[in-house]
N, C-alpha and C positions, 0 to 999 in steps of 0.2 A: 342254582337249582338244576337236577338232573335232567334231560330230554323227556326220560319216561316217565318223571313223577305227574303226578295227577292234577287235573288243574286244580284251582284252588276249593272250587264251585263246588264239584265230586265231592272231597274230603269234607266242607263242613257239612253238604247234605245229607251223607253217609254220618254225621256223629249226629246232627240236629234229627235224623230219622233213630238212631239209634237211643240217644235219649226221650224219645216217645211222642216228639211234634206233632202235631197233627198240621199247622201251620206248612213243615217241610214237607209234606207229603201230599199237600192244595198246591202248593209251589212246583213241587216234583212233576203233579199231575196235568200239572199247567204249559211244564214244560215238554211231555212227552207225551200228551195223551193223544196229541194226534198222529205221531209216529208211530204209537201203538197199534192203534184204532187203524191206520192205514196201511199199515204191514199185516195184521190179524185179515184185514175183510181182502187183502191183494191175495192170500192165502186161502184163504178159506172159501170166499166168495159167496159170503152170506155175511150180512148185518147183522141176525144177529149171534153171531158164534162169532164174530169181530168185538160186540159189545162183550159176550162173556169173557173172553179171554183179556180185553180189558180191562175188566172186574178185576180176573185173576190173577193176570200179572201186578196190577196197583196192591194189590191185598197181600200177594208173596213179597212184594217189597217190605211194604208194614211189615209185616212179623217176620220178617227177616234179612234188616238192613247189614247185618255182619256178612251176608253171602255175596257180598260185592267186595270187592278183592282188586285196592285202586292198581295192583302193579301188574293186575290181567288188560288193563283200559281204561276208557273214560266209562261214565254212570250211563253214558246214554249207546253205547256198545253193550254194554250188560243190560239195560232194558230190552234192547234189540235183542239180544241173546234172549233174553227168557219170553219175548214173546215169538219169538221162532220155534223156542220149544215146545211153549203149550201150544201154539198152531198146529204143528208136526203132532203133536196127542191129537188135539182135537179130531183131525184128520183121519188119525190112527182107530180112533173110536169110532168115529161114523163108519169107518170101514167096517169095523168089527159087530155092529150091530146088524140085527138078520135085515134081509133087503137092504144092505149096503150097498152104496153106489159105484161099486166093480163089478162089474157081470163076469162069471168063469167064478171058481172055485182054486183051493189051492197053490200054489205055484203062479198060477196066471193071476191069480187074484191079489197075490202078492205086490207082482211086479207093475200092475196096471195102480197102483197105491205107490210105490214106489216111485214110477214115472211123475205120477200128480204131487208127491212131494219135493223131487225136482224142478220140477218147472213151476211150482210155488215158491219155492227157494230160491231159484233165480230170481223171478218176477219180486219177490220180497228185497232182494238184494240189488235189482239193478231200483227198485224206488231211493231204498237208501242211497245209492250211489247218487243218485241224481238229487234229491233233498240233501245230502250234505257235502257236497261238492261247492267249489267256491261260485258266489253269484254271476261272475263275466261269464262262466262256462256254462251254467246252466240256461241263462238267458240266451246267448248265442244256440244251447240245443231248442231253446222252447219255439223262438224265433226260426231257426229252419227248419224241426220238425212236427212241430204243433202248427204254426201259422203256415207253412210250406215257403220260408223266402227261401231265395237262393242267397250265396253264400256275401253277395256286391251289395241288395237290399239289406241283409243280417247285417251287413258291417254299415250300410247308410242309418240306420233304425239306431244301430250300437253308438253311433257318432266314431269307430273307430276305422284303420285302415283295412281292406281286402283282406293283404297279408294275415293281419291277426285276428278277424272273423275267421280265416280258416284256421289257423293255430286253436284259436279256442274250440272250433270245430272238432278238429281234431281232438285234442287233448279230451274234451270230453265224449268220445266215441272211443277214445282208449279207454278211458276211466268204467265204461258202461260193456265194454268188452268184458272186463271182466267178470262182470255178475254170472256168466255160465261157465267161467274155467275155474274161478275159487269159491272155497266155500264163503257162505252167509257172513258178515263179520259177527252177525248173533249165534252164532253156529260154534258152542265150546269144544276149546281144546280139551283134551284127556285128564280129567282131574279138577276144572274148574267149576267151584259152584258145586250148590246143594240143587239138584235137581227139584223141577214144579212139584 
């Protein structure tokens, strides 16, 4: 089996959603509603326009399981993808309604929308990074930077060596590095996908 093929999970959920499941799609929503729902409200920063785009992204799957495309990624990179998209709308629209929350006009107003879809896009992306990063890594970051130990406590808590609390430290402080130099992994390439 090829490196890039799809796991197996992806493909029959993609045919059981395509022949009209509803089963696949309590399933699907079982598995991703909350990476949904926590990338929407880390974005938006409202409940409930995290709940709506949940709606919307579950419902664009429904009636449109062919737009998942197993040799772009796995099913839960393309959930990520379409709910970065409609975040970035929703975003797009609250701007655009009158008494939108950019103050200045034009150009400024632009860019002050622009800025907050950036740094919802990171913050969108370093969540994912850290939710699907392997567990020694994450627990070593939750452990030094949620509970505040230091790096000797991290590794006594972990049962593991010095040495490799800070390895894992590390490694996941690379991994979380990246949310602001690349794009979203929900963030399509040029041609993927039927847009929300």
């Amino acid at each position: 089996m090829p490196n890039n093929a799809p796991p197996r999970w992806d493909r029959k959920m993609q045919q059981r959603l395509a022949r009209g499941e509803a089963a696949a799609l309590g399933e699907l929503y079982d598995r991703f509603a909350s990476l949904v729902h926590s990338q929407a409200h880390r974005m938006l920063d409202d409940e409930t326009g995290a709940d709506l785009v949940t709606r919307e992204v579950f419902g664009y799957v429904w009636e449109n399981p062919d737009a998942y495309d197993p040799k772009q990624g796995s099913m839960r990179s393309w959930v990520a993808r379409l709910t970065h998209r409609q975040s970035v709308r929703r975003l797009r629209e609250e701007d655009s309604l009158p008494g939108g929350t950019d103050e200045g006009t034009g150009a400024a107003a632009g860019a002050g929308l622009e800025e907050r879809v950036r740094r919802a896009t990171a913050a969108a992306r370093a969540d994912y990074i850290v939710a699907s990063m392997p567990a020694p890594l994450r627990a070593a970051l939750e452990l030094a930077y949620i509970q505040r130990r230091d790096y000797r406590q991290t590794a006594a808590d972990l049962g593991v060596t010095e040495d490799e609390a800070r390895r894992r430290l590390r490694l996941g402080l690379q991994l979380l590095s990246t949310a602001h130099t690349r794009p979203l992994e929900g963030s399509s390439p040029p041609g993927y996908g039927r847009p929300l």
